[in-house]
DOMIVO-994593 format. One record per atom (N, C-alpha, C, O): x, y, z; residue number from 1; atom name. Coordinates in Angstrom, 3 decimals. Example, Ala and Ser with C-alpha at 12.3 -4.5 7.8 and 13.67 -1.06 7.14 Angstrom:
2
+----------+----------+----------+-----+----+
|     east |    north |       up |   i | at |
+----------+----------+----------+-----+----+
|   13.190 |   -5.690 |    7.800 |   1 |  N |
|   12.300 |   -4.500 |    7.800 |   1 | CA |
|   13.200 |   -3.300 |    7.800 |   1 |  C |
|   14.236 |   -3.319 |    8.465 |   1 |  O |
|   12.850 |   -2.250 |    7.080 |   2 |  N |
|   13.670 |   -1.060 |    7.140 |   2 | CA |
|   12.900 |    0.030 |    7.870 |   2 |  C |
|   13.409 |    1.138 |    8.039 |   2 |  O |
+----------+----------+----------+-----+----+
This chain:
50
+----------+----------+----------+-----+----+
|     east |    north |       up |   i | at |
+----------+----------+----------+-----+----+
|   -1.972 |   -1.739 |   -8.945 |   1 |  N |
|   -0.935 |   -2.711 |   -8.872 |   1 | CA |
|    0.384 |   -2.034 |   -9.221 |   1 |  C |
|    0.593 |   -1.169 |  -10.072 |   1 |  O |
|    1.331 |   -2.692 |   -8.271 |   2 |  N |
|    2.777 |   -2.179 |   -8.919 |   2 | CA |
|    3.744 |   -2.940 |   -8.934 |   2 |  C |
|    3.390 |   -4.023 |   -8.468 |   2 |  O |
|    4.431 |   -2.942 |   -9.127 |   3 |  N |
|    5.799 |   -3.765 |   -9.552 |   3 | CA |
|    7.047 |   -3.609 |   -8.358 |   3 |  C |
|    7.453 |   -2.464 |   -8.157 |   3 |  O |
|    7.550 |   -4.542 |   -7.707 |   4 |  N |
|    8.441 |   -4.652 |   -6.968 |   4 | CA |
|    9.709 |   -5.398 |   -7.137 |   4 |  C |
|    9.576 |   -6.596 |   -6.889 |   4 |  O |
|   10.974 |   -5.012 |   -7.508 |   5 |  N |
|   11.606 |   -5.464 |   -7.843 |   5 | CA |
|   12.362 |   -5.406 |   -9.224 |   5 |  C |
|   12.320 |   -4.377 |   -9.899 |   5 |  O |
|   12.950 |   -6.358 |   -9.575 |   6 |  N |
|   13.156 |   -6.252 |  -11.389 |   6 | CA |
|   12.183 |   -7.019 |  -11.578 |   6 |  C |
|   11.441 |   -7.561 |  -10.759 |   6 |  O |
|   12.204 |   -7.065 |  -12.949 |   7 |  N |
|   10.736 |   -8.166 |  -13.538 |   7 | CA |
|    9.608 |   -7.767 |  -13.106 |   7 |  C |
|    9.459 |   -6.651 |  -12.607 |   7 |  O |
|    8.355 |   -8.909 |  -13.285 |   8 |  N |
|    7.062 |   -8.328 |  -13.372 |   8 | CA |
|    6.618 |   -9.762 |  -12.519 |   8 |  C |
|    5.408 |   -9.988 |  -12.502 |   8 |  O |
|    7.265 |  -10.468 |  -12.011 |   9 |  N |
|    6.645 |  -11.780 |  -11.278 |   9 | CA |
|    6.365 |  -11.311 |   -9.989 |   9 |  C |
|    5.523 |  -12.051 |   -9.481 |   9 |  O |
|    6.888 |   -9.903 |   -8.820 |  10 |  N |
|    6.835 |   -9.615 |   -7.951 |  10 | CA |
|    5.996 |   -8.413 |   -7.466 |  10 |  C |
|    6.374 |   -7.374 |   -6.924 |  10 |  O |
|    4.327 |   -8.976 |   -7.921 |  11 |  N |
|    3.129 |   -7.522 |   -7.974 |  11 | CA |
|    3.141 |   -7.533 |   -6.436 |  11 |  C |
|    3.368 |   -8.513 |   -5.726 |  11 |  O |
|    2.818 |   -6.089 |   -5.979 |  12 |  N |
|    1.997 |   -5.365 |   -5.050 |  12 | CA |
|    0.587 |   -4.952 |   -4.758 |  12 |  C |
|    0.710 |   -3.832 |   -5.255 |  12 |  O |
|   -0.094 |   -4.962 |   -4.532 |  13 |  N |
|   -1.686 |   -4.542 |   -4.822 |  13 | CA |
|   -1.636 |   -3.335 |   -3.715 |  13 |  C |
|   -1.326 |   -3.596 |   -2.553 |  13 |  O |
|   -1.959 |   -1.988 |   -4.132 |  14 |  N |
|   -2.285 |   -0.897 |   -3.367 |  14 | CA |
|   -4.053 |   -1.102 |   -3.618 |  14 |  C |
|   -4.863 |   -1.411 |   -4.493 |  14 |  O |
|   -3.974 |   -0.703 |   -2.236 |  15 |  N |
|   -5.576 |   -0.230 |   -1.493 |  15 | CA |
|   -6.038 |    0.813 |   -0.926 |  15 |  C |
|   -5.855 |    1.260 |    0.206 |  15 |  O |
|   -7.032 |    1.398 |   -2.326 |  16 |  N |
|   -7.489 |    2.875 |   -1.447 |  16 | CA |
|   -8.377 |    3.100 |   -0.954 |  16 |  C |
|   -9.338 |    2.347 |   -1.106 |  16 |  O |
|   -8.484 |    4.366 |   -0.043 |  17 |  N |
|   -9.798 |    4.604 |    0.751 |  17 | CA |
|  -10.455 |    5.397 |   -0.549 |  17 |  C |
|  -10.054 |    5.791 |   -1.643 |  17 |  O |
|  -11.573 |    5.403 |    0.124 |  18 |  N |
|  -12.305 |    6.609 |   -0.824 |  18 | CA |
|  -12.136 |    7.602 |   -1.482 |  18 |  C |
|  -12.656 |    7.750 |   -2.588 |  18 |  O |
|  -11.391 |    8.445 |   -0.933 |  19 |  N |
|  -10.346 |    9.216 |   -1.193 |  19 | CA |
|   -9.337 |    9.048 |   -2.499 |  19 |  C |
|   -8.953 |    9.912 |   -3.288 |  19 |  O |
|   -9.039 |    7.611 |   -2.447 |  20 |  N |
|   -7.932 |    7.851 |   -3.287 |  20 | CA |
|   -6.749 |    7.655 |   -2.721 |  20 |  C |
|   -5.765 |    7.639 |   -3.461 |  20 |  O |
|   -6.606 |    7.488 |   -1.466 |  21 |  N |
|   -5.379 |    7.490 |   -0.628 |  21 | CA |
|   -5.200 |    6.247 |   -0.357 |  21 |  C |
|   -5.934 |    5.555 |    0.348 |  21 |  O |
|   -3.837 |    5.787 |   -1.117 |  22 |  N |
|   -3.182 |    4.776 |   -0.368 |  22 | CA |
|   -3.145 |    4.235 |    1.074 |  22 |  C |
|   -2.377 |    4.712 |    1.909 |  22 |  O |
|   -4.142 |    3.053 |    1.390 |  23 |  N |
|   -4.043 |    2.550 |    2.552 |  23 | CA |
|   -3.641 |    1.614 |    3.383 |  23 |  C |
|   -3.618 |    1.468 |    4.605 |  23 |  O |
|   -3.166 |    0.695 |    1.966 |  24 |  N |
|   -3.041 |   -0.209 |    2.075 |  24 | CA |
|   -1.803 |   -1.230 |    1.135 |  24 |  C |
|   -2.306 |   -1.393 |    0.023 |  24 |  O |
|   -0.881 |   -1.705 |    1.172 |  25 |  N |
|   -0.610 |   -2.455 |    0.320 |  25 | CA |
|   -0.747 |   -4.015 |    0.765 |  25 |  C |
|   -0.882 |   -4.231 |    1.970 |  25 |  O |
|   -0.711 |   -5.465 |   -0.426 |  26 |  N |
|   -0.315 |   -6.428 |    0.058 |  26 | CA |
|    0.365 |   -7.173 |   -1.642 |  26 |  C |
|    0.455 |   -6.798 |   -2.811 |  26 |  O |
|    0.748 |   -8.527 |   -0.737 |  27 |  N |
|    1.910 |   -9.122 |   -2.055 |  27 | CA |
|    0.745 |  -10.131 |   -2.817 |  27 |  C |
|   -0.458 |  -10.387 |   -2.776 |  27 |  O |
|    1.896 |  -10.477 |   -3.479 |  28 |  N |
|    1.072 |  -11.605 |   -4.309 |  28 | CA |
|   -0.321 |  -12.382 |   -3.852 |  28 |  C |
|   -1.371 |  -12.629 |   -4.445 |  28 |  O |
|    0.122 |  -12.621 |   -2.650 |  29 |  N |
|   -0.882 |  -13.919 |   -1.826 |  29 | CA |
|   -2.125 |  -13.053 |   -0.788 |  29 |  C |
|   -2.768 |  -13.565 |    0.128 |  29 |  O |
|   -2.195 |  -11.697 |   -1.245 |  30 |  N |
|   -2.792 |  -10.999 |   -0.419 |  30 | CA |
|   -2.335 |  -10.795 |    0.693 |  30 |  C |
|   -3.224 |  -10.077 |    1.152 |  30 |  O |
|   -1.610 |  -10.893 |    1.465 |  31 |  N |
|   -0.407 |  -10.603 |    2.894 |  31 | CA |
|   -0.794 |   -9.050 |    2.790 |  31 |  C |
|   -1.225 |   -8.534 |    1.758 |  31 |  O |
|   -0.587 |   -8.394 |    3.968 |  32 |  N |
|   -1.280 |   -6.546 |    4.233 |  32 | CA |
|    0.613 |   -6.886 |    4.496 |  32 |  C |
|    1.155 |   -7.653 |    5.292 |  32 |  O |
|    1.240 |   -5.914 |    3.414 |  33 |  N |
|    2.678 |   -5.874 |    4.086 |  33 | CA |
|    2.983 |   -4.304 |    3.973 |  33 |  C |
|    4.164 |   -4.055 |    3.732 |  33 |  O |
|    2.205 |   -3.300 |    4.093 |  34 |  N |
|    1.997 |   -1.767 |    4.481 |  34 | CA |
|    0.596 |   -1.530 |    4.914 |  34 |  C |
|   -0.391 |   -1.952 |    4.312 |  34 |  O |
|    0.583 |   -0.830 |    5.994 |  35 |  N |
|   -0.440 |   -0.331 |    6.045 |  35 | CA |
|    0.101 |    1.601 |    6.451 |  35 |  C |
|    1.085 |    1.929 |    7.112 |  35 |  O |
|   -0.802 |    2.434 |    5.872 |  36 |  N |
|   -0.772 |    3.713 |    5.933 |  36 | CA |
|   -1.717 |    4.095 |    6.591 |  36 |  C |
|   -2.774 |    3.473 |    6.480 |  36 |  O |
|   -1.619 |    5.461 |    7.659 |  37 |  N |
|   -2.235 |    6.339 |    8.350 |  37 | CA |
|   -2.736 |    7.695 |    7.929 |  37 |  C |
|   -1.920 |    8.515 |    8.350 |  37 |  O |
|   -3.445 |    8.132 |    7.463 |  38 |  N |
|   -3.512 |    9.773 |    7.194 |  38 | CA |
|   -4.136 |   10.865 |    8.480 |  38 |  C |
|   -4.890 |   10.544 |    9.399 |  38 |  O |
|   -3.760 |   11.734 |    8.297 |  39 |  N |
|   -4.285 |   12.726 |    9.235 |  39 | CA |
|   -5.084 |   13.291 |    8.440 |  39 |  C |
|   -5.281 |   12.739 |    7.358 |  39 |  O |
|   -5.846 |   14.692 |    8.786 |  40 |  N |
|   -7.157 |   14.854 |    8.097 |  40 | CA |
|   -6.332 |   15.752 |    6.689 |  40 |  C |
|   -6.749 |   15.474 |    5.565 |  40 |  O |
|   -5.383 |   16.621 |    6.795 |  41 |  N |
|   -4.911 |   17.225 |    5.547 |  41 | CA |
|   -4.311 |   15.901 |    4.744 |  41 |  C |
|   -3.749 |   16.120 |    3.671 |  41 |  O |
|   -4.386 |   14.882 |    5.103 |  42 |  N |
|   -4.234 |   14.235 |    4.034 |  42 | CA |
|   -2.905 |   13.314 |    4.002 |  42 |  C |
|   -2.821 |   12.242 |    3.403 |  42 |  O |
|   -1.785 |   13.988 |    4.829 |  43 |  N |
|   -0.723 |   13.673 |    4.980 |  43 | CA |
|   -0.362 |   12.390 |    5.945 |  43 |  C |
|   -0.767 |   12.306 |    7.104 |  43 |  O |
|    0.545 |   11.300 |    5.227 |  44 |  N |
|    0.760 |   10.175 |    6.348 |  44 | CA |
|    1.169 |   10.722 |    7.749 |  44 |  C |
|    1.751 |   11.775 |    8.010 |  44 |  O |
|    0.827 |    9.981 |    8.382 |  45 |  N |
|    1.354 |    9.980 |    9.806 |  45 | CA |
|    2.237 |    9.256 |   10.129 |  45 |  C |
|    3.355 |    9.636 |   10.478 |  45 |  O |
|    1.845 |    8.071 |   10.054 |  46 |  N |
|    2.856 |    6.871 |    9.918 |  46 | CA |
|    2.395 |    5.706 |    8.973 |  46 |  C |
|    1.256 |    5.650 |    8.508 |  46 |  O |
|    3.300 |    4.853 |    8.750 |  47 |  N |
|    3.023 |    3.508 |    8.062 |  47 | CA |
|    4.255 |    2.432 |    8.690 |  47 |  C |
|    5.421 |    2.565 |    9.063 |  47 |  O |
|    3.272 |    1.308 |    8.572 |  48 |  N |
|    4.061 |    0.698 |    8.799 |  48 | CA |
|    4.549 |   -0.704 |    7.503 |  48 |  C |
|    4.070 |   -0.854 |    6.379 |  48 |  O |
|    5.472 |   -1.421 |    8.090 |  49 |  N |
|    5.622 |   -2.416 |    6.807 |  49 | CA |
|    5.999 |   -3.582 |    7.485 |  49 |  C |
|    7.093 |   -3.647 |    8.045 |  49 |  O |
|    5.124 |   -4.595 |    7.491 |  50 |  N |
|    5.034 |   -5.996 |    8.141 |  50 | CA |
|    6.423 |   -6.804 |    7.576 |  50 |  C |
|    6.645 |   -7.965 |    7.921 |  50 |  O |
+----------+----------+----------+-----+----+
C-alpha cells in the first residue's frame, strides 16, 4: 500500500507478480488505475494509467 497525495485518506494498493514486480496498482475501491508491463530483464516496457 501507498499513499497518494497529502494525508493518508488517499491509499493505492500495488500488485505483485511473483517476482516481486509491480503489476499492478488500484485505488481505494479496487479500480486497476496502472497497470505495468515487464520484459524478461525485468524492465517496464510500458504502463499504462486508466
Amino acid at each position: 500500500m501507498q499513499y497518494n497525495g497529502s494525508g493518508t485518506s488517499n491509499r493505492e494498493w500495488l500488485i505483485a507478480d511473483v517476482r516481486g514486480s509491480i503489476v499492478a496498482i488500484t485505488d481505494n475501491t479496487g479500480t486497476v488505475t496502472q497497470i505495468n508491463k515487464y520484459n524478461a530483464s525485468e524492465v517496464v516496457e510500458w504502463n499504462s494509467h486508466f
